[in-house]
Wavefront OBJ file of the C-alpha trace (Angstrom):
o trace
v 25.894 6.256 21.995
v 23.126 4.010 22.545
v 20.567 2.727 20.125
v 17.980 5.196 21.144
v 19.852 7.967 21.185
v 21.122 7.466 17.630
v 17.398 6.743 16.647
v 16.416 9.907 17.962
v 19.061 11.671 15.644
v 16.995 11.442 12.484
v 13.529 12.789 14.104
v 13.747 16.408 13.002
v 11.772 18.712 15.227
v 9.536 20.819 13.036
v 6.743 22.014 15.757
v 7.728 25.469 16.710
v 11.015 25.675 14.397
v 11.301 29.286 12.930
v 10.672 30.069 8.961
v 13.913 29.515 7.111
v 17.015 27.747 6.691
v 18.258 25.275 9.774
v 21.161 22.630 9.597
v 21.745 19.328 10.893
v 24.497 16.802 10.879
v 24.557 13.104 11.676
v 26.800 10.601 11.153
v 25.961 7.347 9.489
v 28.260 4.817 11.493
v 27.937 0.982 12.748
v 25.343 1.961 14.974
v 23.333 3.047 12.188
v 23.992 -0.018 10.156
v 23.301 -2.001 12.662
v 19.720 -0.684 13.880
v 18.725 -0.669 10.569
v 19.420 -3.964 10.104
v 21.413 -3.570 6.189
v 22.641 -6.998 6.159
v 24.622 -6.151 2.754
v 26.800 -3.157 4.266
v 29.605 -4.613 6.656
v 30.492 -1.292 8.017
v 31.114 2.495 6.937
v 30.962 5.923 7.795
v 28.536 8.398 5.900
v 28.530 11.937 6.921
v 24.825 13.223 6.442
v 24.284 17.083 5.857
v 20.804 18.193 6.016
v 19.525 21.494 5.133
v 15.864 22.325 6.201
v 14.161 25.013 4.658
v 11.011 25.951 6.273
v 8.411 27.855 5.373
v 4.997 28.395 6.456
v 3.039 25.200 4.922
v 6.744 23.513 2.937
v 9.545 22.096 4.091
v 12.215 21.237 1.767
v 14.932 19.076 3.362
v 18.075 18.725 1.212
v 20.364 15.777 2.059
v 24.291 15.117 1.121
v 25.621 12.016 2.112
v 29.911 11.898 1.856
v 31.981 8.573 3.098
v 32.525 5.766 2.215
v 30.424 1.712 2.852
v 32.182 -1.900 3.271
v 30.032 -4.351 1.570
v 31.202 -7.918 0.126
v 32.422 -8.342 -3.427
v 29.817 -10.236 -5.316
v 32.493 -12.255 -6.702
v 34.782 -13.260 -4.306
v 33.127 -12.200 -1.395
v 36.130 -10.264 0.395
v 35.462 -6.919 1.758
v 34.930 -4.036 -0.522
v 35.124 -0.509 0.548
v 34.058 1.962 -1.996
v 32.646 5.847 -1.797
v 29.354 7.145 -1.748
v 28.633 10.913 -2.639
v 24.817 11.267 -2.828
v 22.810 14.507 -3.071
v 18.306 13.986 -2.592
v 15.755 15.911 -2.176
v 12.656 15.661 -0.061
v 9.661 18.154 0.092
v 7.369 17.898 2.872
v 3.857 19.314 2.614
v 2.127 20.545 5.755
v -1.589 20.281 5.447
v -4.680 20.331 8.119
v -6.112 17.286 7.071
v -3.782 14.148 5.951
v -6.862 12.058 4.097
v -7.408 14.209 1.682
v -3.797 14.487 0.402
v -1.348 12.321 -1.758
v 1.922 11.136 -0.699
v 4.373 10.152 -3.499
v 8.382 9.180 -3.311
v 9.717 12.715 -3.972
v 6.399 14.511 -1.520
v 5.948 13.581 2.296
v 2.121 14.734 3.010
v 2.125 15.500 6.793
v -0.361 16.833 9.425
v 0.582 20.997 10.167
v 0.136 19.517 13.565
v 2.853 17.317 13.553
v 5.867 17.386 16.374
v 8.409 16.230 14.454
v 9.588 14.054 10.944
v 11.511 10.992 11.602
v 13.930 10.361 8.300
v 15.553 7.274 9.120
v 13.486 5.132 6.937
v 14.056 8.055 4.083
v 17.907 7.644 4.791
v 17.604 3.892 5.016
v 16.628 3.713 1.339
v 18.583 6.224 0.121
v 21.855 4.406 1.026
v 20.193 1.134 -0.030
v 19.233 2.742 -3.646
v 22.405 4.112 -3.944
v 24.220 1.093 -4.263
v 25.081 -0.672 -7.056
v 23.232 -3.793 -8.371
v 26.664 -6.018 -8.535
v 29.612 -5.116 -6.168
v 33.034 -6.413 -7.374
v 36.356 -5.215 -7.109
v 37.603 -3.413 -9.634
v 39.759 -4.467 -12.540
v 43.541 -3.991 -12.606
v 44.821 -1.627 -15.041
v 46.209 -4.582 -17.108
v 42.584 -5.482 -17.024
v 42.427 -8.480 -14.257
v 40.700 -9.389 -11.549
v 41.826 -7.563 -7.925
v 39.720 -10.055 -6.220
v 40.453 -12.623 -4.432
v 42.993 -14.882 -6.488
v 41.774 -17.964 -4.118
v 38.529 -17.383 -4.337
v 38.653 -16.811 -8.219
v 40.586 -19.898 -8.608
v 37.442 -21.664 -6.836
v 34.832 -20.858 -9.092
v 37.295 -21.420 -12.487
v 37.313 -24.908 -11.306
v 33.509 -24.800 -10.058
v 32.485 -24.060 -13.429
v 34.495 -26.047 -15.741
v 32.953 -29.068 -13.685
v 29.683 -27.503 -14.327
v 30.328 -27.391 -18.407
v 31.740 -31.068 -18.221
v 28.726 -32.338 -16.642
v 26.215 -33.437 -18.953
v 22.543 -33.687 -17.586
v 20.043 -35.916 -19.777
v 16.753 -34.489 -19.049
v 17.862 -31.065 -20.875
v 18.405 -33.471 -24.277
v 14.580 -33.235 -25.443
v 15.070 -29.558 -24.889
v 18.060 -29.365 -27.700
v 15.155 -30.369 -30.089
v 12.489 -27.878 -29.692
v 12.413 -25.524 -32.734
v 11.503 -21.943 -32.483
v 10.015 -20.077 -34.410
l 1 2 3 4 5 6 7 8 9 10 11 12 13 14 15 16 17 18 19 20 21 22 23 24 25 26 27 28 29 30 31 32 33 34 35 36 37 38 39 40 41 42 43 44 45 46 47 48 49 50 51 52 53 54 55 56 57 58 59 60 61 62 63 64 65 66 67 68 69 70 71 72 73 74 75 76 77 78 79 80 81 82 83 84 85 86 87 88 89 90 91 92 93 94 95 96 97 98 99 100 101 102 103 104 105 106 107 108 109 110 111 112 113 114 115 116 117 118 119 120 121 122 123 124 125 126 127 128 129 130 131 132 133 134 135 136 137 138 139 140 141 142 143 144 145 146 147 148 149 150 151 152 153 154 155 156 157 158 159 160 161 162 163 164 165 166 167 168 169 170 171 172 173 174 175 176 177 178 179
């Protein structure tokens, strides 16, 4: 599948769709990754469920991602794969005129006019909010490190240099008194 054609997966037609409940299905793969550009995530698979519920001036579009993303460990920068199970929301207000309405994070504000809702930024940070602020392999159950033994013995050595080092401009700070 080209680059288009997976771009074209997360415009949801809404001109002319029928009042109720319609599905859709995409798969979040390389080819997503890649066109959005998510330098952190390596690689990965997310199956994305949408449920569309429309009704005459609402849409609400449920979303349930299910896979798993490869990332880098934040520690010893080996691959990491871990799961993702993520359930949002998104409520889409059709309305004749745009100006005078609100848009918020939770509320989409679009023109009743409107052809079609393109999600992929709305996926995009979804996945991106999702992860974790530090990525590191978990602990063993003896309660050490499963990264990278190499890489761990690498920054052991980086920072005892560091604490053996002594820099004399911080000296004059050692003096100030606070209160």
């Amino acid at each position: 599948m080209n680059l288009k054609q997976k771009r074209d997966e997360f415009r949801l037609r809404i001109a002319g769709i029928a009042l109720g409940t319609h599905k859709f299905s995409i798969d979040c793969d390389r080819t997503f990754f890649e066109m959005a550009e998510i330098a952190t995530l390596e690689e990965g698979l997310l199956k994305l469920e949408i449920e569309m519920i429309r009704n005459e001036t609402m849409i609400d579009l449920f979303f349930h991602f299910s896979g798993n993303v490869t990332t880098s460990c934040h520690r010893c920068l080996d691959p990491y794969t871990f799961d993702l199970e993520i359930e949002e929301q998104l409520m889409v207000k059709l309305v004749p005129f745009v100006e005078d309405a609100f848009d918020n994070d939770e509320m989409w504000v679009v023109n009743e006019n409107e052809y079609e809702l393109d999600v992929f930024h709305f996926v995009y940070e979804t996945i991106m909010l999702s992860l974790p602020m530090q990525i590191t392999h978990p602990d063993n159950p003896d309660g050490t490190s499963s990264c990278n033994p190499d890489a761990l013995e690498r920054l052991e050595k980086l920072s005892q240099k560091e604490e053996t080092e002594h820099d004399p401009r911080w000296d004059a700070l050692r003096d100030i008194k606070q209160d």
